[in-house]
N, C-alpha and C positions, 0 to 999 in steps of 0.2 A: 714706287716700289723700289725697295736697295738691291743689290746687287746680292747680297746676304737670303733676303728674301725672296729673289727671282731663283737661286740656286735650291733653296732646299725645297721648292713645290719643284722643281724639275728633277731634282735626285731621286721622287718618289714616282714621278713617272718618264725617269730616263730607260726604263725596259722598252718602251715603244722606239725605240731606235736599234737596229740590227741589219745589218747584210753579210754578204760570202765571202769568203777568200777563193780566189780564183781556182784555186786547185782541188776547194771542197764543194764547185759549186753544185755538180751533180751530188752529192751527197748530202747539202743542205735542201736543193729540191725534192727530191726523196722525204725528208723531215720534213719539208712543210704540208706535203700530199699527206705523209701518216697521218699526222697532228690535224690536217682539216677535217681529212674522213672521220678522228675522234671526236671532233669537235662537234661536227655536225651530227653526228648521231645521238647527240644531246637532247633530250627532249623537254628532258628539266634538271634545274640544277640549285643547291642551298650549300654556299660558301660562305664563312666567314676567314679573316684573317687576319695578320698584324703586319703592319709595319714599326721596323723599332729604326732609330738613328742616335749616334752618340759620336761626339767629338769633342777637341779642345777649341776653348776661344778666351785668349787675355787669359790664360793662367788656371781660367773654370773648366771642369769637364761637367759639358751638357749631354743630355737622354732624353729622347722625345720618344715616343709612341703613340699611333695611330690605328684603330682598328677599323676595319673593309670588310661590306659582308655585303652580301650579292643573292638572289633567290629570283630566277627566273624559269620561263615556262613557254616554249616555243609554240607560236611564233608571234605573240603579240603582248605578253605581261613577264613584267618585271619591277622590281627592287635593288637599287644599287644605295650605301649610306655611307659615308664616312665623316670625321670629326667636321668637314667645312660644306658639307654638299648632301641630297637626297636627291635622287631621280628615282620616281614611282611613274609606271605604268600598266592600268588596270585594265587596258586589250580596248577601251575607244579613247581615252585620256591619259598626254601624260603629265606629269608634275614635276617643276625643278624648284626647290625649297633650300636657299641660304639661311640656314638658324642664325647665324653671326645676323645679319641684317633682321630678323624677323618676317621676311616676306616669301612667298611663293609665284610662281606663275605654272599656268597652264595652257597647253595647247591640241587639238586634238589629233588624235592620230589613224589614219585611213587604209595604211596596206598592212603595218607590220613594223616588227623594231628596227629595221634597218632604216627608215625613216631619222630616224634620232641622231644615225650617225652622219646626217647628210643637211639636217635642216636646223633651223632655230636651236637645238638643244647641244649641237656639235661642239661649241664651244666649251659649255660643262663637261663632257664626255673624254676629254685633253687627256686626260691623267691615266685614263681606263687602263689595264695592261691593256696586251696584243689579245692575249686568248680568249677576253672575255667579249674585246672588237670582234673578232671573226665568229665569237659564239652571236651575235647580234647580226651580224650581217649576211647579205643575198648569197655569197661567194667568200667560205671560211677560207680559203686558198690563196682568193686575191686580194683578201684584207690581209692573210701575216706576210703575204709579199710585200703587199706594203707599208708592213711595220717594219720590213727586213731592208731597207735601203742606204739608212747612213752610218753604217759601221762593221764593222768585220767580226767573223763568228769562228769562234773552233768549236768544230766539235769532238768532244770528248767520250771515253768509256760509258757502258750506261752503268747507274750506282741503284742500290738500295734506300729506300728512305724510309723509315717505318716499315711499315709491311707493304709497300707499293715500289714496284718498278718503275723508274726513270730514266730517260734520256737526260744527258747534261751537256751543255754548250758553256764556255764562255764565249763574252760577247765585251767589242771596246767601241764607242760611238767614233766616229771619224769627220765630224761636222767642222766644213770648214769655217775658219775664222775665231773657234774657239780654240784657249789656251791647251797645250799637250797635259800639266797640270787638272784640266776639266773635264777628261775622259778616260772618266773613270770604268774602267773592265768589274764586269757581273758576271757572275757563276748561277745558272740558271736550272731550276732542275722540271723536266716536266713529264705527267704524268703519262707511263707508254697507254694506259685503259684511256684516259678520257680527253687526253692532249693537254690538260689544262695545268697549269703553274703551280707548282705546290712549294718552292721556294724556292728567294733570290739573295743572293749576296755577294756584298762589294768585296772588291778585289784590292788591296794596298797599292800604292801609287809605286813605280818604280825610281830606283835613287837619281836616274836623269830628269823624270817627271818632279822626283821631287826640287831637284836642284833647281831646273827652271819654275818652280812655286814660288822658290826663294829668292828671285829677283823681282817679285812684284812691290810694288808699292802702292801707297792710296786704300780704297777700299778694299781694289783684288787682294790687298797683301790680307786683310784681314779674313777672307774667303780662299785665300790661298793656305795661309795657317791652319785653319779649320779642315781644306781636303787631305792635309801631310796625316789628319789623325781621324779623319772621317770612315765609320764603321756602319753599315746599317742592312738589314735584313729585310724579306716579307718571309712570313712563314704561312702558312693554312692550316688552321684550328680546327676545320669542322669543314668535310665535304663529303654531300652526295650526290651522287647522279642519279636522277633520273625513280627520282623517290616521290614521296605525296607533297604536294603544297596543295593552300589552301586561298578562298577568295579572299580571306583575311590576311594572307600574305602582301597581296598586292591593293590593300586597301590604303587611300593616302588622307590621312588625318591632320589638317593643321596644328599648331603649338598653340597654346592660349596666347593670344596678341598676334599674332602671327596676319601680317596684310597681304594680302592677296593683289597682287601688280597687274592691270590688263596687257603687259608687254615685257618682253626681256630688259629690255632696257630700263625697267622698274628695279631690275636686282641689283644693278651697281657693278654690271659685267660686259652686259650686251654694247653696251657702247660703246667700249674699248675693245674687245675681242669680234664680235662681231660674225660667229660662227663661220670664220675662215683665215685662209692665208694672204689672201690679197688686199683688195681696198674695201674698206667696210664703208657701211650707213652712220651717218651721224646728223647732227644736226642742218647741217650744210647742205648735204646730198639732196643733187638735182634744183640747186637756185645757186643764180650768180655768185659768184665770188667776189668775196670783198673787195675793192679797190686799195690799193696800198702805191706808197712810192719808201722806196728802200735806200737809203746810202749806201753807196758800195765802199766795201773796205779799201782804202787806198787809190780809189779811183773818185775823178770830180763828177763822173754821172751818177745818179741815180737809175734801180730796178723799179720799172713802172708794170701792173699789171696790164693795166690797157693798150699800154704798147705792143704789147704780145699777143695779142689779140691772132688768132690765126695759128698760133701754135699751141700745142700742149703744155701746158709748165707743173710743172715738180715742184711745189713748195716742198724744202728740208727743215724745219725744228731742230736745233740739236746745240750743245755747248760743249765745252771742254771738257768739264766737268761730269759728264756723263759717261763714265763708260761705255754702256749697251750705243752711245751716239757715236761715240769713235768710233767702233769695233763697225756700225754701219756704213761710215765712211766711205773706206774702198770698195763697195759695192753701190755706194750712192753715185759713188766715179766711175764704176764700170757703167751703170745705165747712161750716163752721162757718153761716153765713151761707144756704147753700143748705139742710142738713138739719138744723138746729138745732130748728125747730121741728115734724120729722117722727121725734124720736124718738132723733135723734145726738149723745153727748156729748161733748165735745171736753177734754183736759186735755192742757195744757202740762207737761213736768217737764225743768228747764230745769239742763243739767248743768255753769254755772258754779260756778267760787268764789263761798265767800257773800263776798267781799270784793269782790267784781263785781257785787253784788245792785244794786246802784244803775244798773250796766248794764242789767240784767234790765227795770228798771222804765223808762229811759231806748227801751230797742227797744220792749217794749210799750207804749209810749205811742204810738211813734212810728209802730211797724204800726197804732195802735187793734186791738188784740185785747183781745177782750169776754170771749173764754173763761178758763176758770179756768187759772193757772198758778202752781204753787210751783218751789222750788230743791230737789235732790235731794239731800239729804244722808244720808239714810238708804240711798243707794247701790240705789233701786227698781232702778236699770239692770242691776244681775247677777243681779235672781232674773229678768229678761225677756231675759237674755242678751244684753243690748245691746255688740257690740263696735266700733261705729262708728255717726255721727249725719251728718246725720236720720235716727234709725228712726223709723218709724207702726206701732204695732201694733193689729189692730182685734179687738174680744171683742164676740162677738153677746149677744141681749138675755139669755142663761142664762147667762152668764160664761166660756163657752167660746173660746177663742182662735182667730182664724177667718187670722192669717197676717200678717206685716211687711210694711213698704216700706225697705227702704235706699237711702241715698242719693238726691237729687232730679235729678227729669228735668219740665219744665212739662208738656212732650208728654203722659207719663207719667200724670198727674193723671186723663185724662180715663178711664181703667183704674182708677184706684181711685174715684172716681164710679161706676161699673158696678158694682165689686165692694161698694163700699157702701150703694147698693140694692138689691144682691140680698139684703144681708145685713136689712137695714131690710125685705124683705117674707117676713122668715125663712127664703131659704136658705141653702144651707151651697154655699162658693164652694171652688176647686181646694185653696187657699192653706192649708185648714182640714183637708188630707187630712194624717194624721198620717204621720210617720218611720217609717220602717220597721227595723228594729234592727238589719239592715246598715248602712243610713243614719246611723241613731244613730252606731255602732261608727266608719264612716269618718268621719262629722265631731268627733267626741269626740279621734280620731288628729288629725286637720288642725288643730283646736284646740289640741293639745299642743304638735304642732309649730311652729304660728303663734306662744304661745306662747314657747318657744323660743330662737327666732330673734326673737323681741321685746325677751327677756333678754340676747342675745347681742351685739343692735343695742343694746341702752341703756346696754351696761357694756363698757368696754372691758378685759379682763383681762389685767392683766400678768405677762408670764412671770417667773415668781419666785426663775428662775436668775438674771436680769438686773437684774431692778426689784426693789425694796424699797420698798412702799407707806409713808407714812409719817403721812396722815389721808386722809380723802374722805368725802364729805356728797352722798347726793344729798336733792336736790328734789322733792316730790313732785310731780304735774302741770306738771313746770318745761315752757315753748314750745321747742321746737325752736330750735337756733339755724342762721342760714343756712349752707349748705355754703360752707366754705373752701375757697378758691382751691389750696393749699396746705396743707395739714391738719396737716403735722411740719416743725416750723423749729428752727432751731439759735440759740439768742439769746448765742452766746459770739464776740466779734471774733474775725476767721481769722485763724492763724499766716502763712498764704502767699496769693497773688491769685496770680489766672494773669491774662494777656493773651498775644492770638494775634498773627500774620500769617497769611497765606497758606499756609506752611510750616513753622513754628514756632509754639511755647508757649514765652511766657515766665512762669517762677514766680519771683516776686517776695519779699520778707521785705517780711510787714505792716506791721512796725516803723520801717525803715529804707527799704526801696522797694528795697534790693540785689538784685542778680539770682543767683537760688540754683541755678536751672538751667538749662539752654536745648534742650528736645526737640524733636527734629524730627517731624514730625507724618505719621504715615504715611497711604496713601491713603484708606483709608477715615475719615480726622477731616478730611480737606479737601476731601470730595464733599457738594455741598446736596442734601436730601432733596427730594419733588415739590413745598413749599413756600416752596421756597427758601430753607430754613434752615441753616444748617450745626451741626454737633454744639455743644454747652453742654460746656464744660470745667470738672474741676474736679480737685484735687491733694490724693493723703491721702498722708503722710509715715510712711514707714518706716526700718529701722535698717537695710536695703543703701540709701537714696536716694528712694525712696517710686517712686508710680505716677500719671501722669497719669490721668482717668476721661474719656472721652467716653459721653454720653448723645444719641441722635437718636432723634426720633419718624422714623416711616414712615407713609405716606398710600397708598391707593386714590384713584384720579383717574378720575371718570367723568365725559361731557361734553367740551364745547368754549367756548371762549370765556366770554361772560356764562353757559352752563349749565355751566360746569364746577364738579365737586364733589368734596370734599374728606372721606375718612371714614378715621376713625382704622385703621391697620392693625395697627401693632407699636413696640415701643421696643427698640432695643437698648443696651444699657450696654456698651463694650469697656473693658481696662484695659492702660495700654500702659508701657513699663518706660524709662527715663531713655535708651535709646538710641534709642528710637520704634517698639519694636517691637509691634504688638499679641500679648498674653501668655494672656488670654484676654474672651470676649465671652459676657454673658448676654442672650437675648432673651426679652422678654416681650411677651405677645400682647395683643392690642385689648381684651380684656375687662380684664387689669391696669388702664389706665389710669395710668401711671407719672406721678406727677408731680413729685416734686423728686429730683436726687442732690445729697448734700452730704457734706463734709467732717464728723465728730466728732473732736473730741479725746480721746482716751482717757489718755493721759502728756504728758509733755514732748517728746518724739520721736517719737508715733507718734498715728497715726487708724486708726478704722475709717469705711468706708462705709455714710449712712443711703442706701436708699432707701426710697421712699413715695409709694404708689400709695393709690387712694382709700379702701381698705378693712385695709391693710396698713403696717405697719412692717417694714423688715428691716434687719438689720446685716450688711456684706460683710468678711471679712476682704481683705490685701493681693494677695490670688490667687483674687479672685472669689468664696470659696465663703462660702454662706449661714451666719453662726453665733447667728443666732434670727433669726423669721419671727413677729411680733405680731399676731394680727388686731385690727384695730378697728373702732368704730362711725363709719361714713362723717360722723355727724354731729359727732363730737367734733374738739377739736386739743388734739394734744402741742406743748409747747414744751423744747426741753432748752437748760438755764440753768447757772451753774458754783457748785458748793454746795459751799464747800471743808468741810464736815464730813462731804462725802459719803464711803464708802469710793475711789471713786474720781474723785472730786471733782467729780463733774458729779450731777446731777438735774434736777428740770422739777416741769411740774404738766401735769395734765390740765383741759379746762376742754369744756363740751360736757351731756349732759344727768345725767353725773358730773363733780366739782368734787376731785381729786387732788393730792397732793405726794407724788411718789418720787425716790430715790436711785436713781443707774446705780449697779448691783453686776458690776463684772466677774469670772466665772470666773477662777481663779488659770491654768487652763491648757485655753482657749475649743474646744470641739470643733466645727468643722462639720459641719452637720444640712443631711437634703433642703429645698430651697426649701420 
C-alpha cells in the first residue's frame, strides 16, 4: 500500500483522533459527559451521510465521494455500509462483507455490540467516527475519552446548522512522528439533542505547515502537494433518533457470487491487521522460527537465530525506500534502547538492493542504530512470510514465534511495549495463538489470489488475435512508475482535426487544412455537462464517409456555492453519421473511468476507435461495437506508433513495470465481442 493510499483511508477516519488543551480540560470533560448522556439515550438510530474529498495531484484536480449510512438498534442489531465495507448484525449474528473481494465472514455474537469493538471484527470498525464507537459501546464516556488522546481541541461557540443546534470544536491530531504538514485541523460540529456528528470539515494547512510540505521529496512530496490543496467534508443526509426500524433493516443478504470465508483471514485483511495494535496471528504464530544466519553490514560475523536462543529477538523488515520504515526507525531504537539491556534482541534485515547498501549505511548512521543489521539476500523475508514492510516479528526466549506487526502506527508502539514485556517475563501473548486450519486454508486462498491479481497488475497481456509481441524484458524490483494522466496515446499525425461552433463540426485534411466535411451537430454534442464542458470531438474515417465521436463526462453535483461538489458519474461516447444523426451511444459508468477517445489508423481510408479507461484498452468498430477489450495494468502506458514492417503497419511499446515492442495484427475479417 503507497503512502498516497495509506493517507487518504486515514483522512477519512482521522476524526478518531482528539484530546484537550490543558486549560480547556475541565471544559472538554464536561462535553464529553454531555455528548455520552446523548449518546446513550439512543435507542435507535438511521443515518446516512457523505464524505466528499477534493485536491490537486500533477496538475489534475481530483473529487472523490463516499457515502455512510448506519441503522442501528440497541443493544444488539445493526448496519453500518460504505463504498469498501458492510458490517451487519441481526442481534445473534454478525457479518463483515468486502464487495471489492466478493466474500463475506461471519461470527456469532453473545452479549451485545460492544463485542465488535473488542473482538475479530475490530479491525474493520478502524474508520468508524468516535460517536458512532461510543454509540456501540458498554461506556459512551470511556470510548470518546478515548478517541480524545492524540490531539488538541478548541472548543468553540455553539453555531446553527439547519435547524439543529451544535456544539463546534476544532481539533488538530498531535501524533508523534508524523510530519507538521499531516495534521491536518477539523472543524467539527455535533449534535447538542443526540451528541452525534452531523458535520466535519478540513481546515487549510497554515503557511509554516505549508512551507515545511514544500521541503519533501520522494513520494511525501507528491502527498505533500496534494495536503497544500486538500479539501474534504462529511455531512449527514438523513438522521433519526430513535424512530421505527425494521427486521428487514438488519437482514444481511450476500451479492450473487459472493463466497462466504470460514475466518477473517479469508477477506484479505485479518492477516495483516489482525484486530489490534500489537503483535497479531499469522502464519508463524506459536511454531518455531525459522532458522536464518544474516551478514552483518560491515562486520565479519554473522546474525545467527540459534545463537540467541535465551533471549527475545525483534526481527525488523524494513528498506530505505519505505517510508512508513523509516519513520519506524527511531522508535524501533527506542525499544532497542528501552529493553536491550533486559534481555531484547533487536536485528535489522534490511530488504534493499545491495547496490543501495551504501543507503543502508547512509540511514543507519543517520538514525544512530546500534543494533545489528545486514541486507537480505538470502530472501529470510519468504521463509517469515513477509509480504509487506515494516514487519516486526517477535520470537520469545525458546525460539517460538509469539506474532507480527505490519505497517507502522507511532500510536501503536506503545502495544507492542506491553506485548514485549509480557513476552520478556515469559508469557505467551494473543499474537502467539496459532491458525487454526480453517484459517490456514482461507488465508493460503487469499494468498493465491492476492497473488494473482498481482500477476495480472504487473503484466499487461496482449490479446494475441491483435498484438504480436515482438521482445519484452521485465525488471526485477523495477519502482513503480507514476500513474499517467492518459495511459494509451496514439504517436502517429492525424489524417483529419475536427473544430466546432455552436452547431457545427468542421473536419479538416491535416495536410492541407481543406474542409472534408461539415456536420451539423445534434442536440445532444451541443449541451454542457454540470461542469460546464461540452463533448471532446473526434473523427474516425470510413468507406461510406466516416463518423463523428462525441465523448462527455457526467457529474453528481452536491452542495451550493463554495460547498459545491463534483463526483464522477458516467461517460458516454455517442457516434453520429455525416448527416448529424446520432447512430448509436455507449455509456460507461463511474467506475470505467474513461479517459481518452482517439482516432487509430488502420489503412489509408479507414480507423478504428481507441478507447481507454484506466485499467482498459478497447478498439470500436464504425458502429459502436467492441472488437477487443484489453485489460491492463493501471500502472503501465501503451504508446501506438507507425511500424511500416508491421502487418498492418502500426505497433507501439509497452513501458510501465514490463518494457514491450508489438505489432497491431488485424484480423482479416474483425468480429465484434461483448464489451
Amino acid at each position: 500500500m503507497t503512502t498516497l493510499q495509506r493517507l487518504s483511508i486515514a483522512l477519512f477516519a482521522s476524526c478518531l483522533l482528539a484530546t484537550s488543551l490543558p486549560a480547556e480540560e475541565d471544559a472538554l470533560s464536561g462535553l464529553i459527559e454531555e455528548t455520552a448522556k446523548s449518546i446513550s439515550s439512543i435507542q435507535t438510530l438511521r443515518e446516512t451521510g457523505v464524505w466528499k474529498m477534493e485536491f490537486d495531484m500533477e496538475g489534475m484536480k481530483q473529487k472523490t465521494e463516499m457515502e455512510v449510512a448506519v441503522i442501528f438498534e440497541r443493544p444488539r442489531r445493526l448496519y453500518l455500509k460504505s463504498q469498501h465495507m458492510m458490517v451487519v448484525c441481526d442481534g445473534s449474528n454478525a457479518f463483515v462483507r468486502m464487495p471489492m473481494a466478493g466474500k463475506y465472514y461471519q461470527v456469532a455474537v453473545k452479549e451485545g455490540l460492544s463485542e465488535l469493538l473488542e473482538g475479530s471484527f475490530k479491525s474493520y470498525l478502524l474508520g468508524m467516527l468516535p460517536d458512532t464507537k461510543a454509540l456501540l459501546a458498554k461506556d459512551a464516556a470511556a470510548a470518546l475519552r478515548d478517541a480524545a488522546k492524540d490531539a488538541q481541541i478548541e472548543i468553540l461557540d455553539d453555531e446553527q446548522l439547519g435547524d439543529r443546534d451544535c456544539r463546534v470544536i476544532n481539533f488538530r491530531t498531535k501524533k508523534e512522528g508524523d510530519a507538521p504538514w499531516m495534521k491536518q485541523a477539523l472543524k467539527v460540529w455535533l449534535d447538542k439533542e443526540s451528541g452525534m456528528i452531523r458535520r466535519i470539515e478540513s481546515l487549510p494547512l497554515s503557511p509554516e505547515e505549508i512551507a515545511e510540505a514544500e521541503k519533501e521529496d520522494g513520494e511525501n512530496a507528491r502527498v505533500a502537494q496534494m495536503m497544500k490543496s486538500l479539501r474534504y467534508t462529511f455531512e449527514l443526509t438523513e438522521s433519526v433518533v430513535n424512530g421505527p426500524v425494521t427486521d428487514e433493516d438488519f437482514k444481511f443478504t450476500p451479492a450473487p457470487g459472493d463466497k462466504k470465508v470460514e475466518t477473517e483471514m479469508g477477506l484479505g485483511m485479518g492477516g495483516a491487521l489482525g484486530g489490534g495494535e500489537g503483535f497479531t496471528r499469522f502464519e508463524l504464530s506459536g511454531k518455531p522460527a525459522p532458522e536464518f544466519s544474516l551478514k552483518l553490514l560491515d562486520k565479519e560475523e554473522s546474525f545467527s537465530l540459534s545463537a540467541n536462543t535465551g533471549s527475545v529477538v525483534l526481527i525488523d523488515f524494513w528498506a530505505t525506500w519505505c517510508g512508513p520504515c523509516v519513520k519506524a526507525l527511531p522508535e524501533v531504537k527506542k525499544l532497542h534502547d528501552l529493553y536491550g539491556t533486559n534481555g531484547l534482541v533487536i536485528v535489522g534485515v534490511s530488504r534493499d538492493r545491495e547496490r543501495d547498501t551504501e543507503k543502508v549505511r547512509e540511514m543507519l548512521a543517520k538514525q544512530e542504530i546500534a543494533y545489528p543489521v545486514g541486507m537480505d539476500f538470502k530472501n529470510i523475508a519468504s521463509d517469515y512470510k513477509v509480504e509487506g514492510i515494516p514487519c516486526m516479528v517477535l520470537v520469545d526466549r525458546n525460539g517460538v514465534v509469539q506474532g507480527r506487526k505490519v505497517g507502522f502506527s507511532s500510536s501503536g508502539f506503545a502495544s507492542l511495549k506491553k506485548d514485549i514485556e509480557a513476552v520478556l517475563e515469559g508469557k505467551t501473548i494473543p499474537g502467539a495463538e496459532p491458525l487454526t486450519e480453517a484459517e490456514l486454508k482461507d488465508l493460503q486462498e487469499e494468498s493465491v489470489a492476492r497473488k494473482s491479481r498481482a500477476t495480472m497488475r504487473g503484466n499487461t497481456q496482449l490479446n494475441t488475435n491483435w498484438f504480436r509481441v515482438r521482445w519484452e524484458r521485465s525488471v526485477d524490483d523495477v519502482r513503480e512508475r507514476a500513474t499517467e494522466r492518459v495511459p494509451v496515446s496514439v504517436r502517429i499525425p492525424p489524417r483529419v482535426l475536427v473544430s466546432r461552433t455552436e452547431s457545427e463540426a468542421f473536419v479538416l485534411d491535416a495536410e492541407s487544412g481543406a474542409t472534408n466535411a461539415v456536420i451539423p451537430l445534434p442536440p445532444e454534442a451541443r449541451v454542457a455537462n454540470e461542469m460546464e464542458q461540452y463533448p471532446s470531438l473526434s473523427f474516425i474515417r470510413t468507406p461510406d464517409g466516416g463518423r463523428l465521436v462525441a465523448m462527455q463526462m457526467f457529474y453528481k453535483v452536491t452542495g451550493e456555492d463554495s460547498r459545491r461538489s463534483y463526483t464522477g458519474d458516467r461517460t458516454e461516447v455517442r457516434g453520429i453519421n455525416v448527416a448529424g444523426n446520432v447512430i448509436w451511444t455507449n455509456t460507461f459508468d463511474k467506475d470505467a473511468h474513461v479517459r481518452s477517445v482517439e482516432a487509430l489508423p488502420v489503412s489509408e481510408e479507414e480507423d478504428v476507435l481507441l478507447v481507454s479507461t484506466w485499467n482498459r484498452l478497447m478498439l470500436l468498430n464504425a458502429d459502436g461495437k467492441t472488437l477487443v477489450s484489453q485489460q491492463m495494468d493501471h500502472r503501465d502506458r501503451l504508446d501506438f506508433h507507425r511500424r511500416p514492417d508491421s502487418p498492418s503497419g502500426l505497433g507501439g511499446f509497452i513501458q510501465g513495470r514490463r518494457s514491450a515492442a508489438f505489432d497491431l495484427v488485424i484480423p482479416a475479417e474483425p468480429q465484434p465481442q461483448n464489451p
